[in-house]
Chimera marker file (.cmm) of the C-alpha trace (Angstrom):
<marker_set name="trace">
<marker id="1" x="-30.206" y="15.089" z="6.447" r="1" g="1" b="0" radius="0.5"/>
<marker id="2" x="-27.243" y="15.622" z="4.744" r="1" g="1" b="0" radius="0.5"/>
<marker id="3" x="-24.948" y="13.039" z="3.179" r="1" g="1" b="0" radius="0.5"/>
<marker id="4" x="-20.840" y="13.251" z="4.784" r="1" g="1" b="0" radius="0.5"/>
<marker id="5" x="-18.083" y="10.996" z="2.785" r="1" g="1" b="0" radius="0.5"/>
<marker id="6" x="-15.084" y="9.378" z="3.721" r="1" g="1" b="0" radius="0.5"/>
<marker id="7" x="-12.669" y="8.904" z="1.087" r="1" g="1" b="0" radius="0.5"/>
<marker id="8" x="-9.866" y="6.861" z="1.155" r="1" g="1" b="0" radius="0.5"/>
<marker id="9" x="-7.212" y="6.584" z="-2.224" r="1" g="1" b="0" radius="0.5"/>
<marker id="10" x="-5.172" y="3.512" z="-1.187" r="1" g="1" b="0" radius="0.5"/>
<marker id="11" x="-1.862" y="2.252" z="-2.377" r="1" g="1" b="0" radius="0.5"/>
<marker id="12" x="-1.932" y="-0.588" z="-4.648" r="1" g="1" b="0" radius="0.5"/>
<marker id="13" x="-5.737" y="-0.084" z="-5.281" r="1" g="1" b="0" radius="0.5"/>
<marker id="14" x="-7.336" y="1.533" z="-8.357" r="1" g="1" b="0" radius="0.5"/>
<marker id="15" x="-10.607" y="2.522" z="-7.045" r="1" g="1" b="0" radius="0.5"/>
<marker id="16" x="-10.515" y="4.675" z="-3.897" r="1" g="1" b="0" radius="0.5"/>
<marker id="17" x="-12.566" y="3.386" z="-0.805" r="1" g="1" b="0" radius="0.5"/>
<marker id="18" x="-15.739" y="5.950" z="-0.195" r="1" g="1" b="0" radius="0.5"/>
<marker id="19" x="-17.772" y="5.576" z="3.514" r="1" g="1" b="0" radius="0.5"/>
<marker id="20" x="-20.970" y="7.655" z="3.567" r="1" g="1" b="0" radius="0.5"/>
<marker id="21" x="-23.319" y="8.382" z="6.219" r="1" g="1" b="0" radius="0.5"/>
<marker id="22" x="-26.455" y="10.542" z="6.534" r="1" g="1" b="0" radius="0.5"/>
<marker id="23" x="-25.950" y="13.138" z="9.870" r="1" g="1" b="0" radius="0.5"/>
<marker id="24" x="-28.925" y="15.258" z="11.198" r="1" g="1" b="0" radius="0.5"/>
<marker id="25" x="-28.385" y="18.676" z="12.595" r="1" g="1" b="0" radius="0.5"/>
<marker id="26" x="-27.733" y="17.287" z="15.601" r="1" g="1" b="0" radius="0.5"/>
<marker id="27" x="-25.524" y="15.057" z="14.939" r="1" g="1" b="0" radius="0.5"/>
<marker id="28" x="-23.490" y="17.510" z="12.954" r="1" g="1" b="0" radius="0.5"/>
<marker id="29" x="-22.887" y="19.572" z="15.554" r="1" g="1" b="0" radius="0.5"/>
<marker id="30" x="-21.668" y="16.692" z="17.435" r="1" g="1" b="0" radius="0.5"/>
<marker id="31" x="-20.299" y="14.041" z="15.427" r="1" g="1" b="0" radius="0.5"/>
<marker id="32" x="-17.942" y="12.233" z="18.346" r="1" g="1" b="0" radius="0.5"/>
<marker id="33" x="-21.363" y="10.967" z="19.494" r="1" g="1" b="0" radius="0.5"/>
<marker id="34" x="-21.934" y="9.301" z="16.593" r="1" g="1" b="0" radius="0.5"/>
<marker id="35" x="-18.660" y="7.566" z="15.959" r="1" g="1" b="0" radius="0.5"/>
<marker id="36" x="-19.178" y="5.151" z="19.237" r="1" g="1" b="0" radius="0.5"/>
<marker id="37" x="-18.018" y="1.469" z="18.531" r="1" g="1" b="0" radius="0.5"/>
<marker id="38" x="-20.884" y="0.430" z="16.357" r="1" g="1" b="0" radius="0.5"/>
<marker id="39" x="-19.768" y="2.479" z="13.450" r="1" g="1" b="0" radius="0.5"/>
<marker id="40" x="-15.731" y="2.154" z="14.104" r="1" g="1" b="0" radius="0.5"/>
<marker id="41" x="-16.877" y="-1.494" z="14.024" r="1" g="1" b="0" radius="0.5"/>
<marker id="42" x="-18.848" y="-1.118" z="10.779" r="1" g="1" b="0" radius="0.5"/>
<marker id="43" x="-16.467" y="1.149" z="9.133" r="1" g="1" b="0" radius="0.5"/>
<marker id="44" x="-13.037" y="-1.307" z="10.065" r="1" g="1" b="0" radius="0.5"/>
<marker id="45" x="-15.179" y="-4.340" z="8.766" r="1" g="1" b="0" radius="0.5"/>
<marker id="46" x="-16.369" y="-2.964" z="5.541" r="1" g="1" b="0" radius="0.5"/>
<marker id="47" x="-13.002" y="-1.608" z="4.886" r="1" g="1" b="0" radius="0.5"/>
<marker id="48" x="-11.242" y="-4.855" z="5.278" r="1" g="1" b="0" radius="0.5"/>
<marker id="49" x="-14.295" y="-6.800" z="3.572" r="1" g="1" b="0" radius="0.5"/>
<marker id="50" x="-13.883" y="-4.447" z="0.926" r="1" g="1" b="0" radius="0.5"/>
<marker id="51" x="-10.539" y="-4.015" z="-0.535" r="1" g="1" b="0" radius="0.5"/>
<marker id="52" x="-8.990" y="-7.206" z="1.790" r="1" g="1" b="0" radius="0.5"/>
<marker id="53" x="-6.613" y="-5.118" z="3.983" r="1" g="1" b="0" radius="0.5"/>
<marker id="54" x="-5.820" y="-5.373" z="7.671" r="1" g="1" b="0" radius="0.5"/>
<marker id="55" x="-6.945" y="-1.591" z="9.586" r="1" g="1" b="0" radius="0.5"/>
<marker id="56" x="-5.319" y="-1.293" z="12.686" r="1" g="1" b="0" radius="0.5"/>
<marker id="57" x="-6.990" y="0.859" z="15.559" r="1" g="1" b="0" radius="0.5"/>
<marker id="58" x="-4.599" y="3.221" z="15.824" r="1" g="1" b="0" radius="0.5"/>
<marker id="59" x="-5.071" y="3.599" z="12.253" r="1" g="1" b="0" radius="0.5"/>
<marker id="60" x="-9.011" y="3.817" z="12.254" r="1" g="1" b="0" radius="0.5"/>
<marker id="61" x="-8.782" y="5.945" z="15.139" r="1" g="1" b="0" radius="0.5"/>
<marker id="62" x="-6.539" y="8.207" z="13.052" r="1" g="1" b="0" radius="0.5"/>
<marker id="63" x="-8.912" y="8.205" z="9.988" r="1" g="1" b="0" radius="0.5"/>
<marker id="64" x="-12.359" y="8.676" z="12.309" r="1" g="1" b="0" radius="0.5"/>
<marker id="65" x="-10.822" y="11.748" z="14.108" r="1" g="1" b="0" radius="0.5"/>
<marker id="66" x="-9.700" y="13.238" z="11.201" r="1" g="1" b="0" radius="0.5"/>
<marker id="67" x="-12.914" y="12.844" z="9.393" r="1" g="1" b="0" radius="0.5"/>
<marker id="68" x="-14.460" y="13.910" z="12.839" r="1" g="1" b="0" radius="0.5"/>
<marker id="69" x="-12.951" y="17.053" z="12.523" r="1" g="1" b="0" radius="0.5"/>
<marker id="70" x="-13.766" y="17.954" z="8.881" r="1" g="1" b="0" radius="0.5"/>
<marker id="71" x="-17.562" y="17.761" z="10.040" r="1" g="1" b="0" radius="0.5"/>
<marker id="72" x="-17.154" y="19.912" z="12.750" r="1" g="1" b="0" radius="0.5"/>
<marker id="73" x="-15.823" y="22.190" z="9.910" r="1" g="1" b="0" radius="0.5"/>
<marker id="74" x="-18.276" y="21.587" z="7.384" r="1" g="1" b="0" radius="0.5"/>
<marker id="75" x="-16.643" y="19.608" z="5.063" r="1" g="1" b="0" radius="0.5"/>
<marker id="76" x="-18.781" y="17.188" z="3.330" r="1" g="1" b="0" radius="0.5"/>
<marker id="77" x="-15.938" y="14.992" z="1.862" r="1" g="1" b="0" radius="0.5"/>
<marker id="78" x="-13.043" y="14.150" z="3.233" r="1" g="1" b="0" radius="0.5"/>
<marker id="79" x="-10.028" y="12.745" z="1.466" r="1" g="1" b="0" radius="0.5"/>
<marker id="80" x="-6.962" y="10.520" z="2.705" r="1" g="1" b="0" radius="0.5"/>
<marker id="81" x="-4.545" y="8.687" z="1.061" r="1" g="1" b="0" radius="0.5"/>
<marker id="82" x="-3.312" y="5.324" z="3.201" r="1" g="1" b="0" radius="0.5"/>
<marker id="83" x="-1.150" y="2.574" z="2.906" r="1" g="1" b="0" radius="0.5"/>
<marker id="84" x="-2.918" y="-0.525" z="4.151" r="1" g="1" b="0" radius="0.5"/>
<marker id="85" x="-1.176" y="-3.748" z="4.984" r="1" g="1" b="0" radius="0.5"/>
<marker id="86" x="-2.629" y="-6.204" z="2.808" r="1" g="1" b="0" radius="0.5"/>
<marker id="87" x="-4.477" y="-9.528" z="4.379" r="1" g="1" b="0" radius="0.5"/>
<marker id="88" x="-4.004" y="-11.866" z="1.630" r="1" g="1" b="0" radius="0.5"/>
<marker id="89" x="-0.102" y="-11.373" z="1.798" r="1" g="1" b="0" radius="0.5"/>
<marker id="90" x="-0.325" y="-11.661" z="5.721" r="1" g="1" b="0" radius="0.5"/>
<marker id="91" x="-2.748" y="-14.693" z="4.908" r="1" g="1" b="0" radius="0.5"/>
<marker id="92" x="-0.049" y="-16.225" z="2.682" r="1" g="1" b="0" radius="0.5"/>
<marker id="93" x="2.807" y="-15.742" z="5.161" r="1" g="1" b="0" radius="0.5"/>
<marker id="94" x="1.091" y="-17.151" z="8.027" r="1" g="1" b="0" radius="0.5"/>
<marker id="95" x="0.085" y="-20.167" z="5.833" r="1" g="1" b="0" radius="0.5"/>
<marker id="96" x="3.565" y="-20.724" z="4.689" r="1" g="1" b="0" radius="0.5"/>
<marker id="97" x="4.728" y="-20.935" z="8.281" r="1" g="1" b="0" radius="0.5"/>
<marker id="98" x="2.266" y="-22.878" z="9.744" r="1" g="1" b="0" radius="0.5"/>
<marker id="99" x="3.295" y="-25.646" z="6.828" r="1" g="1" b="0" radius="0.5"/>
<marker id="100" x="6.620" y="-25.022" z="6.382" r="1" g="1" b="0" radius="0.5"/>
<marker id="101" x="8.496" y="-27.502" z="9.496" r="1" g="1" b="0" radius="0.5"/>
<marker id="102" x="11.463" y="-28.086" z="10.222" r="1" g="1" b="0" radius="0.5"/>
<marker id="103" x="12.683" y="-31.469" z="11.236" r="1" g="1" b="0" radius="0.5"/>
<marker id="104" x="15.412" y="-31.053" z="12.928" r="1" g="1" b="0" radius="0.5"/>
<marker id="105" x="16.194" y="-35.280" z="12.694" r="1" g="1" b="0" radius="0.5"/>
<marker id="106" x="15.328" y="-35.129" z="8.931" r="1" g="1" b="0" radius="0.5"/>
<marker id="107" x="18.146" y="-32.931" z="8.021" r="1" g="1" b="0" radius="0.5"/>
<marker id="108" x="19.754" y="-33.657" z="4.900" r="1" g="1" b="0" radius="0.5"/>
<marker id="109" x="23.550" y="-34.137" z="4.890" r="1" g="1" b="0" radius="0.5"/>
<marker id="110" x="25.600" y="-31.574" z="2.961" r="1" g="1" b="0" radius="0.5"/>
<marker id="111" x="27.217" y="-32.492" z="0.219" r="1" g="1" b="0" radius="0.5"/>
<marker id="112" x="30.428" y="-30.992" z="-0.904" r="1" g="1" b="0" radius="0.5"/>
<marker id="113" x="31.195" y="-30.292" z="-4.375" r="1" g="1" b="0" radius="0.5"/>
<marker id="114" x="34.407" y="-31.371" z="-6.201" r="1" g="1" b="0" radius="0.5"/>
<marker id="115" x="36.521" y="-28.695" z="-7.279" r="1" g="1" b="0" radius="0.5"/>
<marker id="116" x="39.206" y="-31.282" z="-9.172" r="1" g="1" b="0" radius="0.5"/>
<marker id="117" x="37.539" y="-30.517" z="-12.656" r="1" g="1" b="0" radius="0.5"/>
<marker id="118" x="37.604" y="-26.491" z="-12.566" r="1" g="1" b="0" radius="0.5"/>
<marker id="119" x="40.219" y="-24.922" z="-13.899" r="1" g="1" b="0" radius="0.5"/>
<marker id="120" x="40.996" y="-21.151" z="-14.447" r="1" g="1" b="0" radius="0.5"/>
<marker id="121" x="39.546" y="-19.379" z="-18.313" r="1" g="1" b="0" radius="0.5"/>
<marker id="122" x="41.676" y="-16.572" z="-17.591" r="1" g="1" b="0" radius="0.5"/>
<marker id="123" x="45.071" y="-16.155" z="-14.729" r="1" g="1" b="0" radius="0.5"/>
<marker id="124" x="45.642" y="-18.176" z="-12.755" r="1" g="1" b="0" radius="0.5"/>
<marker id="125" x="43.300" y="-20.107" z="-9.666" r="1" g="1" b="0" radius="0.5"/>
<marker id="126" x="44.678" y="-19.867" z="-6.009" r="1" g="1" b="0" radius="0.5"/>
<marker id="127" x="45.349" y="-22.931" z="-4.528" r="1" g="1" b="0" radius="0.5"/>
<marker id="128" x="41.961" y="-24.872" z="-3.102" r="1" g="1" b="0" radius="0.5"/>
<marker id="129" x="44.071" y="-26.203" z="-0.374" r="1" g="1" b="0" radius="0.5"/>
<marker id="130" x="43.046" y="-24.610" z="2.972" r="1" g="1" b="0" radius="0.5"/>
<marker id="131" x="45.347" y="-26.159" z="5.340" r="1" g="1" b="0" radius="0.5"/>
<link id1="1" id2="2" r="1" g="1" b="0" radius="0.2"/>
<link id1="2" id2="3" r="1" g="1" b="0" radius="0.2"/>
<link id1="3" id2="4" r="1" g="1" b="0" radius="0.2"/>
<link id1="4" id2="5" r="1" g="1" b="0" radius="0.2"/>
<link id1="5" id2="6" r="1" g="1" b="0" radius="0.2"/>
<link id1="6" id2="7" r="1" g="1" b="0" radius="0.2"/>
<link id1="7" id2="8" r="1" g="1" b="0" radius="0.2"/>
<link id1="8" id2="9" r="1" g="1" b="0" radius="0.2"/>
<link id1="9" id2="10" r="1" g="1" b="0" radius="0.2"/>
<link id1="10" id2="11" r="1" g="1" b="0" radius="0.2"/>
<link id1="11" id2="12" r="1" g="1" b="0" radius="0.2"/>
<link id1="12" id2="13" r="1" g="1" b="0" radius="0.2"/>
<link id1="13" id2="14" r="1" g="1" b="0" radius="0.2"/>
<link id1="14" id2="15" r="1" g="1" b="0" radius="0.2"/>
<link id1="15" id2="16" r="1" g="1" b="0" radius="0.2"/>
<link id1="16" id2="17" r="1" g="1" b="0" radius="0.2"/>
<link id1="17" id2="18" r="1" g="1" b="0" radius="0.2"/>
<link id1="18" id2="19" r="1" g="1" b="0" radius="0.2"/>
<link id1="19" id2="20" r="1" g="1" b="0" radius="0.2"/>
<link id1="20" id2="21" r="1" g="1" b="0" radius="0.2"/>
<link id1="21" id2="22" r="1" g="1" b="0" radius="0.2"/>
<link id1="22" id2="23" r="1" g="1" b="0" radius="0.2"/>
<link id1="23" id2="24" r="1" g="1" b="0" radius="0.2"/>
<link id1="24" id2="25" r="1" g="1" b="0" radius="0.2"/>
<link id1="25" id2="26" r="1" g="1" b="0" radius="0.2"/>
<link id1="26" id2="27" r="1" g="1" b="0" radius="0.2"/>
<link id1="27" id2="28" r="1" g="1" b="0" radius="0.2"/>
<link id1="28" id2="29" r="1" g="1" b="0" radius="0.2"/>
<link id1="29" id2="30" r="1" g="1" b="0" radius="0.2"/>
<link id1="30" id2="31" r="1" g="1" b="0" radius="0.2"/>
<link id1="31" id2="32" r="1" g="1" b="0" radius="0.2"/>
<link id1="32" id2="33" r="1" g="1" b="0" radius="0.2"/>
<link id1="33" id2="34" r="1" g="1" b="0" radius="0.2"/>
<link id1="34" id2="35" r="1" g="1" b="0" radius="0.2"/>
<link id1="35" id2="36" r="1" g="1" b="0" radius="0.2"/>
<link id1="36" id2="37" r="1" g="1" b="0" radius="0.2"/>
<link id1="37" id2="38" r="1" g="1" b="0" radius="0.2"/>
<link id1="38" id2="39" r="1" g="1" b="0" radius="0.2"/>
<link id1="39" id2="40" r="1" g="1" b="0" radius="0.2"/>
<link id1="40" id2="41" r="1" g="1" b="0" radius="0.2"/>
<link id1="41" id2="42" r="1" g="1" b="0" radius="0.2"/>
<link id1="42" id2="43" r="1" g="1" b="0" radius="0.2"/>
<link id1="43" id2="44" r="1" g="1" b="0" radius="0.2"/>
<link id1="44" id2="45" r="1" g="1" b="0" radius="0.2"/>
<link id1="45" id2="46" r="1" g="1" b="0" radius="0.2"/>
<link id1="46" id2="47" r="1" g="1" b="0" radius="0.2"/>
<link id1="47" id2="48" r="1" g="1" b="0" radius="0.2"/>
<link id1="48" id2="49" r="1" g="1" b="0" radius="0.2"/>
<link id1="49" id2="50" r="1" g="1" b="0" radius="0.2"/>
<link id1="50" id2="51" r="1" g="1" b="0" radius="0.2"/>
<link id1="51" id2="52" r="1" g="1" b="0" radius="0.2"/>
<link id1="52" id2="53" r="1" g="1" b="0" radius="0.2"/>
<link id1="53" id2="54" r="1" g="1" b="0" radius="0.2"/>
<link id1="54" id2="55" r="1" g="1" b="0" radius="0.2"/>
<link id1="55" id2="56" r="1" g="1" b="0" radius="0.2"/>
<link id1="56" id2="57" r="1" g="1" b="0" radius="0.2"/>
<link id1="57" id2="58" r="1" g="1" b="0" radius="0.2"/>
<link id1="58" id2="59" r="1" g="1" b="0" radius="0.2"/>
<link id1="59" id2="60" r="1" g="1" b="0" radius="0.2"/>
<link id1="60" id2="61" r="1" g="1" b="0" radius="0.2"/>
<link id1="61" id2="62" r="1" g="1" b="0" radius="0.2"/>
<link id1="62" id2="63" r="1" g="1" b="0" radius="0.2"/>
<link id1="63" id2="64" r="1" g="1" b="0" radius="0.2"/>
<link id1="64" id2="65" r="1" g="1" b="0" radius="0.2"/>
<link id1="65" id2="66" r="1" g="1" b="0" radius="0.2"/>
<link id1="66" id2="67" r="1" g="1" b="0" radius="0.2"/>
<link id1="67" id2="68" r="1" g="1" b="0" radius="0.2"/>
<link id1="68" id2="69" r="1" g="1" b="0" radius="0.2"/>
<link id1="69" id2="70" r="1" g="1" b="0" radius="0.2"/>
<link id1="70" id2="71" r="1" g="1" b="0" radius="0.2"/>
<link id1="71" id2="72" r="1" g="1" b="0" radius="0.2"/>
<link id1="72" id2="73" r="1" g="1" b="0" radius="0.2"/>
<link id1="73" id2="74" r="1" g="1" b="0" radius="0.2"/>
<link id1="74" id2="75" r="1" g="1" b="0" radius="0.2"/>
<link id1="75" id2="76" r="1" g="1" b="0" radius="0.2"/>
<link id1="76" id2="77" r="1" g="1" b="0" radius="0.2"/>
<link id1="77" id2="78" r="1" g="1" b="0" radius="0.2"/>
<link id1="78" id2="79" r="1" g="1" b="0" radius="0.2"/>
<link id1="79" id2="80" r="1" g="1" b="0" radius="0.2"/>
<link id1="80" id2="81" r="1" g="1" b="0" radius="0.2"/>
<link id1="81" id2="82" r="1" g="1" b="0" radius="0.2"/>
<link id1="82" id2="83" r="1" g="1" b="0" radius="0.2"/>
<link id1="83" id2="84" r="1" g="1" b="0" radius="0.2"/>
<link id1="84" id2="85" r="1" g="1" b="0" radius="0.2"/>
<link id1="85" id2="86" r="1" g="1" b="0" radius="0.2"/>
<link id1="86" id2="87" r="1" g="1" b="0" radius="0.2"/>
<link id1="87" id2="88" r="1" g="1" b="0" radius="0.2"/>
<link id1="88" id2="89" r="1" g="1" b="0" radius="0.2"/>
<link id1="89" id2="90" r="1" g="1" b="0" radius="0.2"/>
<link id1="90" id2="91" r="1" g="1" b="0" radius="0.2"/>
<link id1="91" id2="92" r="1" g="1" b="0" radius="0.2"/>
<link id1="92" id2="93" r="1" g="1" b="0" radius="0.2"/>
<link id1="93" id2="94" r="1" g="1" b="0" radius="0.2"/>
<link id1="94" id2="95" r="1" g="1" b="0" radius="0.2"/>
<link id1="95" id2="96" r="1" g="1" b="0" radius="0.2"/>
<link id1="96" id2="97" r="1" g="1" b="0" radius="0.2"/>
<link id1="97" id2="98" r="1" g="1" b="0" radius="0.2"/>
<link id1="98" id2="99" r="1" g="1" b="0" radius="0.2"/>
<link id1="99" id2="100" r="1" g="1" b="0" radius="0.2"/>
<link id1="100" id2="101" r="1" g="1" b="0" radius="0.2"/>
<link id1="101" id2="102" r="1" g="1" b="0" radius="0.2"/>
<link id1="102" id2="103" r="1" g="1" b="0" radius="0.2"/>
<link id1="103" id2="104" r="1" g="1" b="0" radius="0.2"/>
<link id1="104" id2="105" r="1" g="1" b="0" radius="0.2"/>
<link id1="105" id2="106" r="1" g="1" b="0" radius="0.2"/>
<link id1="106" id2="107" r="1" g="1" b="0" radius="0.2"/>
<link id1="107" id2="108" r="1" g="1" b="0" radius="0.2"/>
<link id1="108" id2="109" r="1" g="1" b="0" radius="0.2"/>
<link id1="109" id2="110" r="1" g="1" b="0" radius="0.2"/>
<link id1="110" id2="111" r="1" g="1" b="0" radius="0.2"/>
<link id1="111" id2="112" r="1" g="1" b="0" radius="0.2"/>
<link id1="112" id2="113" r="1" g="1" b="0" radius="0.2"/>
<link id1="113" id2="114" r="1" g="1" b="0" radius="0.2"/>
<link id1="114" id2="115" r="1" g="1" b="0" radius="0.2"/>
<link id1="115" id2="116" r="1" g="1" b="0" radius="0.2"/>
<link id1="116" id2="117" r="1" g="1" b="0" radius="0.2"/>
<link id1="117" id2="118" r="1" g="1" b="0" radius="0.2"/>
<link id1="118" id2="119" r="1" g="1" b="0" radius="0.2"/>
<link id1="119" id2="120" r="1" g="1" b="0" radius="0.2"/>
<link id1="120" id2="121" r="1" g="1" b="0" radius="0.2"/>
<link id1="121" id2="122" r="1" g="1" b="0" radius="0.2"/>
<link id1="122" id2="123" r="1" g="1" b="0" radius="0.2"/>
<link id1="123" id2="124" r="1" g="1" b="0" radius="0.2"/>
<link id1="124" id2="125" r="1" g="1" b="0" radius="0.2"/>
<link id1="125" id2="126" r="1" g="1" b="0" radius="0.2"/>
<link id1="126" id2="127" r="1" g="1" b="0" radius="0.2"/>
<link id1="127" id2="128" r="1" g="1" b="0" radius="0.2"/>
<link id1="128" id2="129" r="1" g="1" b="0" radius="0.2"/>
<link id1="129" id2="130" r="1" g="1" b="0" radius="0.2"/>
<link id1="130" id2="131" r="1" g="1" b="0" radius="0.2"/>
</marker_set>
């Protein structure tokens, strides 16, 4: 068997995400056979287990075909560099909405400021009067 590695350097991470997986002959020679759901599924869930970012599946599908054709080729690692939306911000925003409610008969009344005590530092102050 021989050992294949996905590598994956990641914005706003410091240690880059590395996949690996074991291939026989066989499966070397045919790798789309071997990326059926169960390992898109494993790889998209220890990815965003991992490092706590959201994969999309036209991203994933992107990655897996790329690395899919780099074992048809014979390379034995293969490097990308991503951007991943984080979860915890996408977490934060959603939590922030959800709590965040407007009452729309709890409005507080403006308040408007008085502009009798200002007077100009330097020139002169146009008139305040907008009728």
């Amino acid at each position: 068997m021989v050992q294949y590695q996905l590598r994956l350097e990641l914005e706003n991470w410091q240690k880059p995400y590395i996949y690996k997986i074991d291939l026989n002959v066989q499966q070397e020679n045919d790798p789309e056979k071997l990326f059926q759901q169960e390992i898109r599924q494993s790889l998209s869930k220890d990815l965003e287990g991992t490092i706590s970012c959201q994969i999309s599946p036209n991203k994933l599908e992107k990655i897996l075909s790329r690395w899919i054709e780099d074992i048809k080729e014979g390379y034995r690692e293969t490097t990308m560099n991503l951007e991943l939306p984080s979860t915890q911000k996408e977490q934060d925003l959603k939590f922030r909405e959800e709590n965040y409610e407007i009452d729309d008969d709890n409005i507080p009344e403006l308040v408007m400021p008085d502009l009798s005590g200002i007077e100009p530092q330097v020139g002169c102050l146009p008139p305040l009067d907008f009728s």
